[in-house]
Structures are given as structure tokens and as C-alpha cells.
N, C-alpha and C positions, 0 to 999 in steps of 0.2 A: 763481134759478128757471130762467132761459136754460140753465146749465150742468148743470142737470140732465134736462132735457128732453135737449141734446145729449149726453150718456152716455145718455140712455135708446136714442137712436134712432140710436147710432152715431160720433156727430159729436165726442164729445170727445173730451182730450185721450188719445194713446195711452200704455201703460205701455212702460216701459224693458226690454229685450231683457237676460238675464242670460247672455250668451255671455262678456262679462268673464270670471265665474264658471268656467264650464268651462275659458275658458282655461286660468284658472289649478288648476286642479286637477286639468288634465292638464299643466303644465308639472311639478306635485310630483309627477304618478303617471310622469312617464315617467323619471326620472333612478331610480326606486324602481324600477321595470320593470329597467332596467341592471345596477341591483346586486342582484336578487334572487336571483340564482345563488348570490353570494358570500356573501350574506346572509338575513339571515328577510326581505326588506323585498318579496317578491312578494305577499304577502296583504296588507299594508295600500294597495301599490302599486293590487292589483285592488278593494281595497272606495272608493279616490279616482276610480279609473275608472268602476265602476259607480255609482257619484254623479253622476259629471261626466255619463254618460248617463242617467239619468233626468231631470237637468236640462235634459240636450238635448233630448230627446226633450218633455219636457213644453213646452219654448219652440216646437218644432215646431208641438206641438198649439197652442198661441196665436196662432201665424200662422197654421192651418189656418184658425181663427175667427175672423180677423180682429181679434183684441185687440192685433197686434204688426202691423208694417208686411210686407208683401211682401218688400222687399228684405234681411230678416233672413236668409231662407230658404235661400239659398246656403252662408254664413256658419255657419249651428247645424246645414245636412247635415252639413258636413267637420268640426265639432266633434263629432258624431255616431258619424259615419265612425271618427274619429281616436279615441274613447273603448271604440268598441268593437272594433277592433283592438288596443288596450293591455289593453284587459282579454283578449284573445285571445291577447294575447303572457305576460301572467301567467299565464294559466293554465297555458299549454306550460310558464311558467320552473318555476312549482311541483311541477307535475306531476313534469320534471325533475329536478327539486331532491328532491323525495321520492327519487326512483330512485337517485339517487348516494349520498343519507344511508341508503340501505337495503342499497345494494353498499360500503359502507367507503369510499367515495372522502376524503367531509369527513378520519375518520381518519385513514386515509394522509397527509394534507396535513398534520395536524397532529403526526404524531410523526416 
């Protein structure tokens, strides 16, 4: 009964911060970002990106509410930060990448 009173009113215990997560799903998107030029790998690169921030963004809001500790908030900006410049840089690589497969470049390289 005690631990439920304290969840009612604040006091229990807090949940776990998923910045692990992003980490790791900007460490797949960013080697993916690398090779998107050479490869199709810019659109699966930007749909890990745009996961890794919604995740961030949503741990955000749980510190804003206080369901996560203060001291997250540094920590899940720069994972933030970092998800949506990767997804900033796919989008250039694709964009990119469209224009070269549209001017013959791929072909040239390959015959």
C-alpha cells in the first residue's frame, strides 16, 4: 500500500532512461549514413535515425514530467541533437544519390 501511495504522489521508484537505445541506433545509423552514397543504405540509415529521435525526444518529455531524473537531460539533448543531424545528413546523401543515378554517374562506374 506505502508504494503505491508513493507512485501516487511522486515518491516512487523512477523508470529507466532509454538513451542506451538511441545510442545504439545511431551507432547502426551512422556507419549506414557513410555508405549511403555507394549504396541504397541512406533510407534505412534515415528511418534508424528518425526512431533514434522520436525516442529521444519522447525521453525528453519524461524528464520534462518528471518521470526520469534531471540529470538525463544533457545526455538525451546531444542524443537528440546527434539523431537529427544524421537524419539531416541522409537526407543530403539521398537526395544526392538520386541526382548521380539520374545523371549516369552509378553507370559509368560500372561499365
Amino acid at each position: 500500500m506505502s508504494q503505491k501511495v508513493d507512485q501516487l504522489f511522486g515518491q516512487g521508484p523512477r523508470k529507466v532512461s532509454r538513451a542506451k537505445l538511441v545510442s545504439g541506433l545511431l551507432m547502426a545509423a551512422i556507419p549506414l549514413t557513410v555508405v549511403g552514397l555507394v549504396t541504397c543504405a541512406s533510407l534505412p540509415a534515415a528511418g534508424l535515425a528518425l526512431y533514434a529521435h522520436l525516442v529521444a525526444s519522447d525521453e525528453v518529455r519524461r524528464v520534462s514530467t518528471g518521470e526520469l531524473n534531471i540529470d538525463e537531460l544533457p545526455r538525451l539533448t546531444k542524443l537528440r541533437r546527434a539523431a537529427f543531424w544524421t537524419m539531416t545528413v541522409c537526407g543530403l546523401s539521398f537526395v544526392l544519390q538520386l541526382v548521380l543515378l539520374s545523371n549516369g554517374f552509378y553507370e559509368g562506374l560500372l561499365s
